[in-house]
Structures are given as C-alpha cells and as structure tokens.
NUTOR-468111 format. One record per residue (C-alpha): residue in three letters; x, y, z. Coordinates in steps of 0.2 Angstrom, whole numbers, plus 2048, in hexadecimal, padded with zeros to 3 digits. Example, Ala and Ser with C-alpha at 12.3 -4.5 7.8 and 13.67 -1.06 7.14 Angstrom:
<pts>
ala83E7EA827 ser8447FB824 
</pts>
This chain:
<pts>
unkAE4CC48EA unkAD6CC88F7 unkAD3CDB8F7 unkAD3CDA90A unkAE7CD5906 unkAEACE48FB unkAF3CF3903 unkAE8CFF90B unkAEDD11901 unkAECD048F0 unkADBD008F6 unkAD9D138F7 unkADED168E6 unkAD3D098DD unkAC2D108E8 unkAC7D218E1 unkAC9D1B8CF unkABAD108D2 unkAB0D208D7 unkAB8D2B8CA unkAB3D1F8C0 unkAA1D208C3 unkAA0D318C6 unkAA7D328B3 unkA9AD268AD unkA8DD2F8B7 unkA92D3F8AF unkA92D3889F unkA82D3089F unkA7BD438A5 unkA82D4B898 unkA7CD4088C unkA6DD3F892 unkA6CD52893 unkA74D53883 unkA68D4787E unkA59D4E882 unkA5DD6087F unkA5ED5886E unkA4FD5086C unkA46D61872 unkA53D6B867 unkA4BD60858 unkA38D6685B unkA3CD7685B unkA47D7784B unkA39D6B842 unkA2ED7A847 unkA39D88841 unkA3CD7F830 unkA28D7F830 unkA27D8E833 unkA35D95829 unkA2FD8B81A unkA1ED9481B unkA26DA681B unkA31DA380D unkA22D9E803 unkA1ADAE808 unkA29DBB809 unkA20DC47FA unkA11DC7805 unkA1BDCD816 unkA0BDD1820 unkA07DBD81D unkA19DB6822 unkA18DC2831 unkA11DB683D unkA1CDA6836 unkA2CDB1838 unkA25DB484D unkA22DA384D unkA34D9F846 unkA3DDAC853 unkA35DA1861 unkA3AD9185C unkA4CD96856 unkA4ED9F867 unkA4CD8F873 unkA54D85864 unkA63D8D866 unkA5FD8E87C unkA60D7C87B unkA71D79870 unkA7BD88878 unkA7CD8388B unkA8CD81890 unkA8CD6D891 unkA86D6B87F unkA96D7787B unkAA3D6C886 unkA9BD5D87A unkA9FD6686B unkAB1D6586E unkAB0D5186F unkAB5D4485F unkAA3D3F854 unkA99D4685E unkA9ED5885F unkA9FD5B84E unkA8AD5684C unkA87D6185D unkA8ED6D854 unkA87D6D843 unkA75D6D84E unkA7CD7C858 unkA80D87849 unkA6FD83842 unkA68D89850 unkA71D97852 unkA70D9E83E unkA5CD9A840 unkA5BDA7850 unkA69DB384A unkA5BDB2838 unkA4ADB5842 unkA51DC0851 unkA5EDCD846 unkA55DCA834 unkA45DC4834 unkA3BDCD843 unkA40DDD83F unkA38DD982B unkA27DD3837 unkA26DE483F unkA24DED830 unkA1BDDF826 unkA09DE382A unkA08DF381E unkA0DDE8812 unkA04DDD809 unkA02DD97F5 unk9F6DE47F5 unkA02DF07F4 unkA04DEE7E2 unk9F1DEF7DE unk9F0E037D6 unk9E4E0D7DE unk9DEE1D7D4 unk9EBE187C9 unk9F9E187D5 unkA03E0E7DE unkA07E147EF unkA1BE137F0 unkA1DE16803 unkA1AE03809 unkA29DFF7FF unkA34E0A806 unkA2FE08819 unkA34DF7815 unkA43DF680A unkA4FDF981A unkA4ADEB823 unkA48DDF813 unkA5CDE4814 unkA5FDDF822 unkA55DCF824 unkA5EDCA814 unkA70DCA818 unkA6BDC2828 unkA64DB4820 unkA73DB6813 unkA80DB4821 unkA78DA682E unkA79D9C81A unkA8CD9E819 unkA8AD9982A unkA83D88828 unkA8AD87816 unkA9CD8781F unkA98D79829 unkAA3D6B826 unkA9AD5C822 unkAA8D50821 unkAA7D48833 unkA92D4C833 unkA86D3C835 unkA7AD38828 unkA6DD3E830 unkA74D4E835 unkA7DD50823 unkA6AD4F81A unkA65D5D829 unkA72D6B824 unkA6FD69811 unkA5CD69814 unkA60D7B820 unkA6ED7F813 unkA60D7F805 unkA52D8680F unkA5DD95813 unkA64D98804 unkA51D997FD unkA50DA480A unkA5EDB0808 unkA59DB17F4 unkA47DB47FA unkA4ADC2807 unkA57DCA7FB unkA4ADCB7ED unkA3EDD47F9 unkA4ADDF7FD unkA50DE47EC unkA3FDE77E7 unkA3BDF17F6 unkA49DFC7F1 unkA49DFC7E1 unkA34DFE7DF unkA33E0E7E4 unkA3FE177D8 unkA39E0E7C8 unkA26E137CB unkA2CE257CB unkA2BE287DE unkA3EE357DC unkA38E3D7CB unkA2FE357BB unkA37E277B3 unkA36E207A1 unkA39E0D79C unkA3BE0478B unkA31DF478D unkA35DE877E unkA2DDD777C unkA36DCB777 unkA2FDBC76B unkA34DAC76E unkA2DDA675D unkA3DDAC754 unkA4CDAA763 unkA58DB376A unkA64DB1779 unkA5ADB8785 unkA48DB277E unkA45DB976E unkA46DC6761 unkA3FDD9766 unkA30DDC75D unkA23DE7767 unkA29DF4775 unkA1FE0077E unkA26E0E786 unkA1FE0F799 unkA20E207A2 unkA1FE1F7B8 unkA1BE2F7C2 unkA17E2F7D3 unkA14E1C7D5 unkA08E1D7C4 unkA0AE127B7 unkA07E197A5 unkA09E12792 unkA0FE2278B unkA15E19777 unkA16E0776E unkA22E04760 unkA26DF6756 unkA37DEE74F unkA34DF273E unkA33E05744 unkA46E04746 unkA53E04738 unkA64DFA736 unkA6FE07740 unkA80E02734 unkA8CE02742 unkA88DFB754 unkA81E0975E unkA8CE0776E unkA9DDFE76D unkA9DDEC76C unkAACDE1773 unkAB6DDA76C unkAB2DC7770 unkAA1DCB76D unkAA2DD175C unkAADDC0758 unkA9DDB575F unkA8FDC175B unkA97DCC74D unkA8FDDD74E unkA7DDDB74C unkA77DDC75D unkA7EDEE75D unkA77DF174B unkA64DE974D unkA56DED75B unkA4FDDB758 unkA62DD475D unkA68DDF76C unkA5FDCF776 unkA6DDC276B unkA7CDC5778 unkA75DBB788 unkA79DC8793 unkA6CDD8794 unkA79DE379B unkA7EDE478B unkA6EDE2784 unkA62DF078E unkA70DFD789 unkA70DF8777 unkA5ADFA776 unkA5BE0B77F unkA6CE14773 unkA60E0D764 unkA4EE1376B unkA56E2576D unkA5FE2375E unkA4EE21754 unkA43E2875E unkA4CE35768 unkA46E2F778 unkA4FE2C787 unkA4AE21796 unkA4EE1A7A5 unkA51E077A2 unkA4BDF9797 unkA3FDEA79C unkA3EDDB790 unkA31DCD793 unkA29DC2788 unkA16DBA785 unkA1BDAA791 unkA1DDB779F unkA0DDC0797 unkA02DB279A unkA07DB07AD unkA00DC37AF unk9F3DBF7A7 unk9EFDB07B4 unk9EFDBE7C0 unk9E2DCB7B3 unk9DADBC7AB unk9D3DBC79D unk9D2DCD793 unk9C9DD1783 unk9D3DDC775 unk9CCDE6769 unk9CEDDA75A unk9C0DD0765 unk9CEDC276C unk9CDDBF77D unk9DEDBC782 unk9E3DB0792 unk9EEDA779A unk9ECD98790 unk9EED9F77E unk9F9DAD780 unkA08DA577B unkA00D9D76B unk9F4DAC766 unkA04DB6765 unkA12DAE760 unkA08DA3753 unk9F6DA774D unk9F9DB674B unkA06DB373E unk9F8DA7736 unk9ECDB7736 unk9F7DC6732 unkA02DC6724 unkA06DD9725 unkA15DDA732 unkA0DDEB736 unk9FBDE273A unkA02DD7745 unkA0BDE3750 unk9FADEE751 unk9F6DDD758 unkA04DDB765 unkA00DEE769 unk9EFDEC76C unk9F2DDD778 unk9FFDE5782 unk9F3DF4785 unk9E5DEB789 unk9EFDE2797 unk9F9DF079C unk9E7DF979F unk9E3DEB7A8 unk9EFDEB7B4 unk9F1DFD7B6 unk9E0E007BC unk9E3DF47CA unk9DADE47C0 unk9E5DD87C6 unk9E7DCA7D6 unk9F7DD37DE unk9FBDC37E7 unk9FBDB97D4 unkA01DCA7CC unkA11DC67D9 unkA15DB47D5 unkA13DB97C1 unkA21DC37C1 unkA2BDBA7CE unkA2ADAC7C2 unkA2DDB57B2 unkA3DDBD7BB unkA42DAC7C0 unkA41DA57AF unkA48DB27A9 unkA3ADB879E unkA3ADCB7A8 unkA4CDD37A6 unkA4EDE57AD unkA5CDF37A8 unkA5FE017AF unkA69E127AA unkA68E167BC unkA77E107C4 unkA72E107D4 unkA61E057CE unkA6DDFB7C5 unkA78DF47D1 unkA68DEF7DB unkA63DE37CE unkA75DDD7CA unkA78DCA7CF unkA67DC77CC unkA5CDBD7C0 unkA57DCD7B9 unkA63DD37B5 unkA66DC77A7 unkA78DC37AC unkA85DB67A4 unkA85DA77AB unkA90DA67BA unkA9CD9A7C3 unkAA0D9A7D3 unkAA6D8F7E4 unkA94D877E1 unkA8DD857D5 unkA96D837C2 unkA8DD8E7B6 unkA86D8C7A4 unkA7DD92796 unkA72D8E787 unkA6FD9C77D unkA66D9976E unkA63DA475E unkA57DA374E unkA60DA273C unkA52D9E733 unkA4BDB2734 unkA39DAA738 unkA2EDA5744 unkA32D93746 unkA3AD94757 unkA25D8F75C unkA27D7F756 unkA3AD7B75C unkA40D7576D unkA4FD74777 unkA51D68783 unkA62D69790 unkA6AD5D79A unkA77D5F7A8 unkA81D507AF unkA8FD467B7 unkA91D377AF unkA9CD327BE unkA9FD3B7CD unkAAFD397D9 unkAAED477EA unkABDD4D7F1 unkABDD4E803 unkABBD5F801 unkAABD5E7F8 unkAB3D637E7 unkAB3D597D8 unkABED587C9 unkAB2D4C7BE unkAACD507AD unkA9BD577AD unkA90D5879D unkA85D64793 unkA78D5C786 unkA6ED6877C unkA60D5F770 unkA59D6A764 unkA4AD64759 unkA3ED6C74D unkA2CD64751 unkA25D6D744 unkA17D66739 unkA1CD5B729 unkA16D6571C unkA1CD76726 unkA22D7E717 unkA11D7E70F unkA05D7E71D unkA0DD8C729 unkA0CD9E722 unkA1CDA571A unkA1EDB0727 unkA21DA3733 unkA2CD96728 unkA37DA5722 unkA32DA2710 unkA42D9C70B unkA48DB170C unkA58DAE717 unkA60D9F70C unkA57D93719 unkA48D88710 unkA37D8B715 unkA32D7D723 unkA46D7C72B unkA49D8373B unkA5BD8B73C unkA63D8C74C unkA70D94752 unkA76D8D765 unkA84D98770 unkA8AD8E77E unkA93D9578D unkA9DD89796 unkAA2D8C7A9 unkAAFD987AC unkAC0D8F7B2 unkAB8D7E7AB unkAC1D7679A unkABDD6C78D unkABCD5A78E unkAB3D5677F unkAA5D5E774 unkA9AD55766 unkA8AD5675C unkA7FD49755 unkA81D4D745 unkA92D4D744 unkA97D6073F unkAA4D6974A unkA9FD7A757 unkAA6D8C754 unkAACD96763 unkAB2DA476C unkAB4DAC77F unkAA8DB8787 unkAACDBF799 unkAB9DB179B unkAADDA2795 unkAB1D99787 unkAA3D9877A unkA9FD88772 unkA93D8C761 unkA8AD81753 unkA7ED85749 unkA6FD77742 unkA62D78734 unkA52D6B738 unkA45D6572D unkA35D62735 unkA38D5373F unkA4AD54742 unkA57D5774F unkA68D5B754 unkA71D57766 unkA80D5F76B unkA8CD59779 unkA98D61781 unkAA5D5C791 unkAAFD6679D unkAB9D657AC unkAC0D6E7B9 unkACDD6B7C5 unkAC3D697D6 unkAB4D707D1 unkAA0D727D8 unkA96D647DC unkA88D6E7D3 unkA84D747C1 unkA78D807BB unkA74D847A6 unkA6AD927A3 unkA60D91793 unkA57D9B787 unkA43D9E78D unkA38D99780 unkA27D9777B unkA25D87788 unkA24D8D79A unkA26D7A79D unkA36D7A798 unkA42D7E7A6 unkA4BD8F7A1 unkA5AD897AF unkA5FD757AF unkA69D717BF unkA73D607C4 unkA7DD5B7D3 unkA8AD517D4 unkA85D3E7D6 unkA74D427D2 unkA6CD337C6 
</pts>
C-alpha cells in the first residue's frame, strides 16, 4: 500500500519511530564514539602511568629518585581516571559485554589515582631527604632521623597501594575480553610488586630506627650460617658475633664460635610437641641445630636462651646470614684484604669459606679464627662507611629475599613488624592465592659435603581444569632431586673434615641428606614416590603434614622424590620455598601457575 494511503495519525506514528529511531542511533554512535575516544586517550595515559609506576618501584629504596616518577604517575592516573568517570562512560558500564570491560578500565583508573594522590605523593613530599646515602656512616654513625620523618608516610603509601590491589584483584574476569583480561593481570602484578615494595620501605623505616639504637642501646647475636653442612634454614651455626647499636653506631663488641658452646642436655626452651616427633629434640639441645626447624621463630629464641645460657649475655634479637649473602655485600665493599693476606671478594667468598678453607685448616679452631677475621674485616669495612649504599641496599634486599638474612627479635613491638615477612623466616603459607610449600633440607653426614650436593625443585600441574571461579581441584606436583656432584675419588682427595671421615656411621665420600617436606595446609595426598624406591617418614607441623626421607649418595649419584596433593577448589598458583645453599643460582623459592607448560 502507497504511504500516501496509510492513515494519517499511523503515518504519525511511524515518522516518530523513524525519528526515535535515528535519534537512538545517533545517540549511540556519540556515545560510542565518546566512549571510544575517551578510551583511546584513557590508554595513553595508563601506558604512561604503568611507565611511570614501573620506574618507581624499581627505585622505591631510593625515594628521592622515584620522587619525580611517582609526580609523573599522580598526573597521568588523575586524567586517567577524568576520562573513564564522566557520567556517559558510567551509564555504559551498566550495559551487557561491554560494561563489564568499561569497568574493569574505570577501576584501574581509579585504584592508579587513589595510589599516587592518597599514597604515593605524600611518600614524594618527604623523599628528597632521603636517599641511600642514608645508610652511608658518617663519623661512625648513622643519622636515624631520615627514617623516622619517613616511616609515616611509607605507612600510608603502603596500604594504599595494598588496597587499590584488592581493588583490581576483585575484579571479575569471567566476562573480560582478552585483551582486557591480560591488562588487569599485568596491573594486578605491577601492583602487587608494588604494595610488597612500599610495605618493605615502610617496615624498614620503622623498624630501622630502634634496631640502630636510636631509643636506648641494643645488643644482637649475628650467627652465620654455613651452607657447606645444611640445615633448614641454610646451614649449620658456626661463627656469631655479637653486634652492639647506640645512637645510630654500629659496633662488634664479641665473636664466638659453635664449638664454644656445649650439648645443653635438655632443650633450653620447650619444644612442641609435633616438633619433637619431626625434629626430636636437638634443635633445643644444639647451637649448630636451633636453625633445623624451618621456622626462625623458633629458631632466633632458641640461639639467644643458649647464648645467655653460656655466655651470660642477653641481647635484643638474633640475625642469621650466610657467605652467599656475604658475597653480595661484598659487591657493594669489593674486594677486602684480611689479615691472613687473602683478598676476599664477591667472587670467592662462597668457595674460600665454605671450602678452601677446610683444605687449609685442619684445627676447627684455625678455621673459625679464619671466619672471625673475615667477618671483622668486612664489618670494619662497612662500618666506616666503605661501601656503595645504593649496592649496599640491593645486597641485602636480595639476601632477605632469598632468604639468606633472617631477623628475630625479643622486642615485641620490633617483632610484629617483621612478622609476615621474608625475614622473618616463617613457615611456608597457604592461602586464597597462592598454595604453599617447603623443601627443607638437612645434613646427616656431620661433614661439609653439603658443597658439592644440589637440590633441584619442581612445581607443576600435569593437567589443569579452571572452575569458573578461578579455583582448581587438579593435582599439583612437587619434585625434589638431590644429587652428590662430588668428585670420584672424594673419599681420598677431599680432607676429612669435609667428607666426615667415616665418624657419624656415613662413609667418607657419601653425602647423607635428610629432606623435610611441608606440603600446603588444607591440601591432601594424592601420591608420594622416590626413585629409589624406599618409603617417606612424616609427621604435622602447624597444621601441615610433613613428608620425610632420608638418602645416602656416592659421588655421582642421585635420588628424586615425588610427591602429589590435592585440594578441593584450590589456587591457580604454587610456591616451594627451599633451603638456600651455596649456589645463588639456584632459586631459593620455585613458583608455578596453573596451566603453565
């Protein structure tokens, strides 16, 4: 029919939906277009804030250098989140598809301005007084102020950064777009790097001040553990040094050896239960084994009760390291020479202590002379200011990373700062992210083979199903593969010192190793075997089962152990924190994810 034939208030009608119509797909079109292009300008400025933010992270340590990168962050983050907060972009993110990638980009936006304008700028105000210079002693001393003028901001910049990374982390990325999926896990990661950055600053602005004796003088055991003859947490205790802070200086008031102290009988502090089934009770009963239960909780309170117990000195806390973490000082000191006429450097530190020397000395006591005097020369070093600070930071950020720097302290209130954190030397966690755990090796040869054995440890998912809910319930695996690389001949061409000699019922050249491992809390077992075909021990610690075995390797030889567990809806992400030794190559914690080849 010819619209001239149609009624007239029907031709109204169909003009006005015609013209509804257009007006809609007019709308539309702006709306995406100004969607659109508030978009594409949104995208500059968050590619310039992850710049940006990337950059200060990498220099939170040195906040008067991330200043300006945390200014040019607050700038970018403030017109990012202009541009995806008008009120058209939030009528879109009500809409199907499209909404839920408007808003994932909106709540990046917003967590990266709440970041620079709440947390960040505040830090950036108080940042140029500080700088790693800081640490550099001057007459001696190191001037505690700049900690303290920053440790309140630090604070606050930190649980911002924590927050806007639940944020993002809640997002749901069920309905996201490629694209935009890859974006929030690259934010998601950049932050949480972030919040452990700024949270590391700020506990070592607080916690700075006090140790270095700015309240009152403090007094702290500082045992070295060697990773020639293994324990949980590294090594054995062999040398300590008793390090005395007053007033920001920085003194070695005593050294002492292991041998010094006696078999105590009974443990000197009450084990539990559970431990003494695992561990029985020599970690209480032994200096060299208070670092044998992987959890220096435990371990710090054990070394201090003994040290007053033979010594009749009291201090503060107790610091464990080891000649790994020794060497990456020394990249910051260089080379120093010792009184013996070494030079001691980043490069041989690991081997001239925890191996040529053993050639050299045969006396126990001459080589812990040895150890003494290579501790004092370093600590000289550093305590008349001889060292980069810059380098000096990244050293012991990365010995505290690896766990090769573990702090305890008898002040509460010092104590509850480092809790939760690698320093701490804590068990192995699991939690709604990550599944955690542990590889905790020990020596049962009594000898100083540990040198030439390794440890190598795998974490997968041989398959991997993902709930919508981003949970799994596959199996995931642990593989540990111990080897002794030790020469052929070891039994005639190490010294007997290093081979054990036979004296502990293990023949000289065999490596004995005793391997505790923690499986995730709430996780069970699927499966556990071993190469050699011999069965594991066990027992629970802090509600994780303990799978144990123990291996005796010629030169040449080697053992791997499997096991599998499982947990009903568990992370997509599994961590195993393992024993440092003497290879800094070695990773000291393996992760995998969930679908990972």
């Amino acid at each position: 029919m010819r619209t001239a034939d149609q009624p007239r208030p029907l031709r109204r009608t169909q003009l006005v939906l015609a013209a509804f119509a257009g007006a809609l797909l007019i709308a539309l079109v702006a709306i995406a277009a100004w969607v659109g292009v508030r978009g594409a300008l949104a995208y500059g400025e968050f590619r310039e804030v992850e710049a940006s933010a990337r950059t200060a992270v990498d220099l939170i340590a040195d906040p008067a250098a991330a200043a300006p990168h945390i200014n040019d962050v607050a700038d970018h983050a403030e017109r990012a989140r202009e541009l995806t907060s008008d009120p058209v972009w939030s009528l879109v993110e009500g809409t199907p598809w499209v909404g839920p990638q408007l808003h994932a980009v909106g709540t990046i936006a917003a967590a990266a301005d709440d970041i620079a304008r709440d947390g960040l700028l505040p830090l950036a105000d108080v940042a140029s007084a500080f700088s790693p210079d800081s640490f550099r002693p001057v007459d001696g001393r190191i001037d505690t102020a700049v900690f303290r003028e920053i440790a309140e901001p630090a604070r606050a910049g930190a649980d911002t950064v924590a927050a806007a990374a639940a944020s993002v982390r809640a997002l749901d990325d069920t309905p996201l777009i490629g694209p935009v999926r890859a974006a929030v896990d690259d934010v998601t990661d950049l932050l949480d790097t972030g919040a452990t950055a700024t949270d590391a600053l700020a506990r070592a602005a607080t916690l700075l001040p006090a140790m270095l004796g700015a309240s009152g003088e403090r007094n702290y055991l500082l045992a070295f553990q060697n990773n020639a003859e293994w324990r949980s947490t590294g090594g054995i205790v062999g040398a300590m040094a008793i390090v005395r802070t007053v007033d920001g200086r920085i003194e070695l008031a005593g050294q002492a050896s292991s041998s010094d102290f006696s078999n105590f009988g009974d443990p000197v502090l009450p084990l539990d239960a559970e431990v003494e089934r695992i561990y029985e009770t020599r970690p209480g009963r032994y200096i060299q084994n208070v670092t044998q239960i992987p959890d220096f909780s435990v371990g710090g309170p054990l070394a201090r009760e003994m040290l007053l117990r033979q010594t009749g000195q009291s201090v503060d806390g107790v610091i464990a390291t080891d000649p790994v973490a020794l060497s990456y000082i020394l990249d910051a000191t260089g080379p120093i020479e010792l009184p013996t006429g070494d030079v001691i450097s980043a490069d041989n530190a690991v081997s001239l202590l925890l191996n040529d020397v053993y050639a050299r000395y045969e006396s126990p006591r001459e080589q812990d002379a040895f150890f003494a005097s290579a501790s004092a020369a370093v600590f000289e070093r550093l305590a008349a200011g001889g060292a980069d600070p810059a380098k000096l930071i990244a050293a012991f950020g990365r010995a505290g990373d690896e766990r090769r720097l573990l702090l305890w302290s008898a002040i509460p209130e010092d104590q509850a700062v480092l809790a939760d954190t690698t320093l701490a030397g804590p068990l192995p966690t699991t939690d709604a992210d990550t599944a955690g755990f542990g590889v905790f090796l020990n020596d049962g040869t009594g000898s100083k083979m540990d040198y030439y054995v390794t440890a190598d440890t795998r974490l997968a998912w041989d398959t991997c199903a993902v709930g919508g809910d981003g949970r799994t319930s596959s199996p995931v695996t642990l593989e540990v593969t111990i080897a002794n690389n030790a020469p052929a001949d070891a039994a005639t061409s190490l010294p007997s010192y290093v081979t054990g000699g036979g004296s502990f019922g293990v023949p000289a050249g065999v490596a004995r190793t005793v391997a505790y491992l923690y499986l995730p809390e709430g996780y069970a077992l699927s499966s556990a075997a071993r190469s050699d075909g011999a069965g594991f021990g066990g027992g629970s610690h802090a509600g994780r089962q303990v799978m144990v075995f123990s291996s005796d390797l010629a030169p040449g030889e080697s053992v791997t152990a499997t096991v599998s567990v499982v947990a009903q809806g568990g992370p997509t992400t599994a961590t195993a924190a393992v024993t440092p030794t003497v290879d800094a190559d070695r990773p000291t914690v393996v992760v995998a994810r969930c679908g990972d080849a």
